[in-house]
N, C-alpha and C positions, 0 to 999 in steps of 0.2 A: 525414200528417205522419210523419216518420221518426223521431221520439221514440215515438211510440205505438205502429208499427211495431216498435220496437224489443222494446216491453213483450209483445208479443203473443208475439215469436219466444224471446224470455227465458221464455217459458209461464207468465205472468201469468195470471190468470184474467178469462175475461169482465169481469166485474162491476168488477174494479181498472182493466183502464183506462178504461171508461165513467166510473170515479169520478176517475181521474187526467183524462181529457180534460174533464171540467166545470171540476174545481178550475184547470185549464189556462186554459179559458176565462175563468173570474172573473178571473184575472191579467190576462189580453189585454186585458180590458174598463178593468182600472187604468189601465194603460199606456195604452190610444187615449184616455181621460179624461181624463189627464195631459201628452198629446199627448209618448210620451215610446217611442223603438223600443225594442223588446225586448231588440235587440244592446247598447245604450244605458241598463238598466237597471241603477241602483242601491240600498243601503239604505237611502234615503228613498222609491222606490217602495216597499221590500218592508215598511215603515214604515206605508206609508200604507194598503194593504192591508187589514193588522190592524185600523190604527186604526176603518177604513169598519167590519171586519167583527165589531169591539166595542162598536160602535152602531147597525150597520143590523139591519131585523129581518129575521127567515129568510120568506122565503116560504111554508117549509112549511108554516108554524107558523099560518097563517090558518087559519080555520074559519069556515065558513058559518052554522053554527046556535047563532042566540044563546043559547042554554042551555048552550052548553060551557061548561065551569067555564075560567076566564081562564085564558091561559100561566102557569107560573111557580108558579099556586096547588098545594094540598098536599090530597089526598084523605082526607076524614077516616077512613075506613073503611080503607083500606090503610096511611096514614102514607106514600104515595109521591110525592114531586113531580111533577108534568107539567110537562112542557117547556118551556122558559123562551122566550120572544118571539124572541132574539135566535140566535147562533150559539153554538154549545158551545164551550170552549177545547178540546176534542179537535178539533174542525172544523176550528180556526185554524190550529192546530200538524199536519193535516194537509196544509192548504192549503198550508204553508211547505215540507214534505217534498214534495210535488210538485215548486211552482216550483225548490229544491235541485235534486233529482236531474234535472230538466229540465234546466239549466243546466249542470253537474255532465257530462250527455250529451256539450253541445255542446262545451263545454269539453276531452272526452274525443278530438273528432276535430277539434278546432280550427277550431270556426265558430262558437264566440261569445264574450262579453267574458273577460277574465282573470281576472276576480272575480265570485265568484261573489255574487248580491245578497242574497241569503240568509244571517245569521251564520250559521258552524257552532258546534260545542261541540267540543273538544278531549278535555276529562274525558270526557264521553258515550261518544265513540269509543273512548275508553280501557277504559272501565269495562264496555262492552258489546262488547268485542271477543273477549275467549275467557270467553264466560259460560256457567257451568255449571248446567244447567234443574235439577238438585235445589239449588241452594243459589240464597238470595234472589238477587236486585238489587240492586249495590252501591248505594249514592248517589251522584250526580251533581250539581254546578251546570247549571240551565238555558241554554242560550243564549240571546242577545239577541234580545225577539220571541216566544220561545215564549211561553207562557200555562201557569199552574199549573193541572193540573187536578187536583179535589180527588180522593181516595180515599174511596167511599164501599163499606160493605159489601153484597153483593150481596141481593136481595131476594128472597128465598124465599117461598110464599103459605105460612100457618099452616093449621095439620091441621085445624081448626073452619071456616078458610074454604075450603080444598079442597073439604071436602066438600058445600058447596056452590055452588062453583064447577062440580065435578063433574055436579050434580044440576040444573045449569042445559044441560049441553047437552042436545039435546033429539033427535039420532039418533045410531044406534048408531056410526055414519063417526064424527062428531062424540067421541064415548063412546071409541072404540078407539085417535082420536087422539092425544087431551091424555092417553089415561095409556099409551102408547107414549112420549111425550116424557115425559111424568116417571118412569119407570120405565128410561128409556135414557139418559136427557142428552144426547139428539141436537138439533143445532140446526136450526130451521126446515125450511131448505133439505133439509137432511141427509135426513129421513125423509119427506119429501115424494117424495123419488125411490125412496123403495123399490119394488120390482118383486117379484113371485111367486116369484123364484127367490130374491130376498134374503132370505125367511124360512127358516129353521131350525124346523121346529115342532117334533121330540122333542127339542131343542136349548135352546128356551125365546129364539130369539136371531137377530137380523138383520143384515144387513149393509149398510151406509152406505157412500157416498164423500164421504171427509173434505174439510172443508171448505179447511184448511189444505195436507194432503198431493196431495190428490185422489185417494185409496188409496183401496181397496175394505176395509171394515172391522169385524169384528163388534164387538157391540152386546147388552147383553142387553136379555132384554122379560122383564114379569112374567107369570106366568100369568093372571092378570084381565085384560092388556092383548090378550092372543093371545085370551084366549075373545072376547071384545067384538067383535076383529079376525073371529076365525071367523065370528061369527055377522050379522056385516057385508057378507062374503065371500059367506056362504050365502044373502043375501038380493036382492044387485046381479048375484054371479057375477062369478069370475075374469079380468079383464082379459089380454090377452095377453102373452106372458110377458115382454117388453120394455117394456110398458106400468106404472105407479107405480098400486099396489094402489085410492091414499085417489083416489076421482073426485066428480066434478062432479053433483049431484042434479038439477039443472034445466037444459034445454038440451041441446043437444049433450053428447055423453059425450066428457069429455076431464078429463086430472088434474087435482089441486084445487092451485090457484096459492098462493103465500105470500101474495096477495091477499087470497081466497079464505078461509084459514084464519085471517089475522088478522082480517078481517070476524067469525068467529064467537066469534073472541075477545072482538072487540068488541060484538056482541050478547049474552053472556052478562054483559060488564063495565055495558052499560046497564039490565039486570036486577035487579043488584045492585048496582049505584050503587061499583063499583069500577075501578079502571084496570092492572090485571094488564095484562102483555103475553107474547106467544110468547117470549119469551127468558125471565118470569118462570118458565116451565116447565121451562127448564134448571138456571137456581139452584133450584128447588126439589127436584131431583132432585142436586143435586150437594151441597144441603144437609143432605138426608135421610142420604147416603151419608156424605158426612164425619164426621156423630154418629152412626153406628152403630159401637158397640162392636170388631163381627166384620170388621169391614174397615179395612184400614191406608190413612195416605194414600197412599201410591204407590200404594196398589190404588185407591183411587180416583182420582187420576190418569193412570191407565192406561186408564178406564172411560171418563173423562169428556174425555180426549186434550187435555191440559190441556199445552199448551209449557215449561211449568215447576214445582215442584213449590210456590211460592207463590204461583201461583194458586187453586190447589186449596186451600191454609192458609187464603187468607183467608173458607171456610165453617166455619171452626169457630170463627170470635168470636161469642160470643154477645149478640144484643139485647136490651133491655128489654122490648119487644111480646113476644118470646119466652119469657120469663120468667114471665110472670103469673100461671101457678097454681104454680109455687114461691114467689113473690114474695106471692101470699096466704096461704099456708103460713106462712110468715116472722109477715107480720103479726098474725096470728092464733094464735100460737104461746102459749100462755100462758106468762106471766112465773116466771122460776127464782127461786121462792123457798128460799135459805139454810139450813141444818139444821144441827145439831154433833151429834157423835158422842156416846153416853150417857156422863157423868161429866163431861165440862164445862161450864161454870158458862159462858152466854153471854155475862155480864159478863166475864169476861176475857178472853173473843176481842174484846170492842167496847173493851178499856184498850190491849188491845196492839195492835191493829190498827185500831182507829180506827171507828166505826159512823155 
């Protein structure tokens, strides 16, 4: 297809238009449902769409083993929701930026309708047309169709449960992992491709290609992650030097997939009765960085290669789960009781002000 064609040559990344040619496909499926041509598309297809895909449920979202806690329930142990049955409104409003700029293509070399079926937002394009990454996001009205999706604060794991989170993996790969990703903020992807030559060891620091830029890019590591890593190293033996350090235990020696590493995620979370994920390893390391004293947010924005300088703000609102040994401070604070200064009479602090 000459649309996706297109996306490849514009140097889209893999993975965007695998995800543009799906959300493509669901369209396709409206329309032959509708018995309605593509060329032939209006806002009551793009209508209908939504509608299907804010009732039908996700595929994903099935699970085989009847002990999963239901979609949509809330984990008592973390306070984190799992997955609702249905489609995200970020999905939706994905969905809709696809079919857009699909349209929007043909539209560009004049082989498809004049309207595009998709509303646009006018504000939107306004507001985000020269926007500048250290100062917020203006506000915008939504278009017709989009879907509000909420803002939630990102979910960091608390220092009581790292630590045994931590003490749940059970090999050193395992071990040098998750505190490479919380001590770098690299995402999944990111450090999964590190190679022999992307470490830095009197450096303390590795280099990623970003996910965003596709830049080669350092990264710091802490010193407990690099020892962990060493003695990781010293026990498998150095992969070659174009080869990604973290591999495979069992089977064939080959790197360890994002599969792979979310499996062990998932094995430490049925352990401990938690549903953490690889991305929680990034908010926890971006949340660490943000309340530390010694570091500004741009510097943490810098660390954490964050597009704007309010994404990185929104780790330093602080939660109530976070709270809780100041918050028992509080309650247990013994009560301020009153005193006057010698020579007055307490009766006339309780005439004149009142007791």
């Amino acid at each position: 297809m000459s649309y996706l064609r297109e996306l490849a040559l514009d140097d889209n990344r893999p993975l965007t238009s695998r995800s543009y040619a799906y959300d493509l496909l669901r369209w396709f499926r409206v329309l032959w449902v509708l018995e309605v041509a593509w060329d032939r598309a209006t806002q009551a297809e793009a209508a209908a769409m939504v509608g299907w895909l804010r009732v039908a449920a996700n595929p994903q979202r099935r699970r085989s083993n009847p002990t999963t806690p239901p979609p949509g329930s809330v984990n008592p142990r973390t306070g984190k929701q799992y997955l609702r049955a249905g489609y995200a409104p970020s999905t939706i409003n994905h969905a809709l930026t696809v079919v857009s700029s699909f349209y929007a293509f043909h539209r560009h070399y004049n082989r498809g309708p004049l309207v595009n079926p998709v509303p646009g937002s006018l504000a939107r394009r306004r507001a985000l047309a020269h926007g500048n990454p250290m100062e917020p996001v203006p506000a915008f009205r939504r278009a017709r169709l989009r879907q509000r999706v909420p803002q939630t604060d990102p979910r960091a794991i608390p220092d009581a449960m790292w630590d045994e989170f931590f003490e749940a993996m059970t090999h050193d790969r395992d071990r040098a992992a998750v505190l490479l990703y919380v001590s770098s903020g690299s995402r999944a992807s990111e450090l999964l491709g590190v190679t022999p030559g992307d470490i830095d060891w009197p450096r303390q620091t590795i280099y990623v290609v970003s996910k965003g830029t596709t830049e080669r890019e350092p990264v710091p590591a802490s010193p407990q992650a690099l020892a962990v890593l060493a003695a990781y190293l010293d026990e498998v033996g150095l992969p070659p030097a174009h080869e990604p350090v973290l591999r495979t235990r069992r089977g064939p020696d080959k790197p360890l997939s994002y599969w792979a590493m979310r499996r062990i995620v998932q094995r430490a979370n049925d352990k401990l009765s938690t549903n953490w994920t690889l991305h929680d390893l990034r908010h926890t390391a971006a949340k660490r960085m943000s309340n530390d004293p010694s570091l500004t947010l741009a510097e943490v924005r810098a660390i954490m290669r964050h597009s704007d300088l309010a994404t990185t703000g929104r780790y330093l609102n602080s939660r109530v789960e976070d709270l809780f040994d100041a918050l028992q401070q509080h309650y247990n604070r013994p009560r301020v009781e009153r005193s006057f200064a010698p020579g007055y009479d307490p009766d006339d602090f309780k005439a004149v002000f009142g007791g």
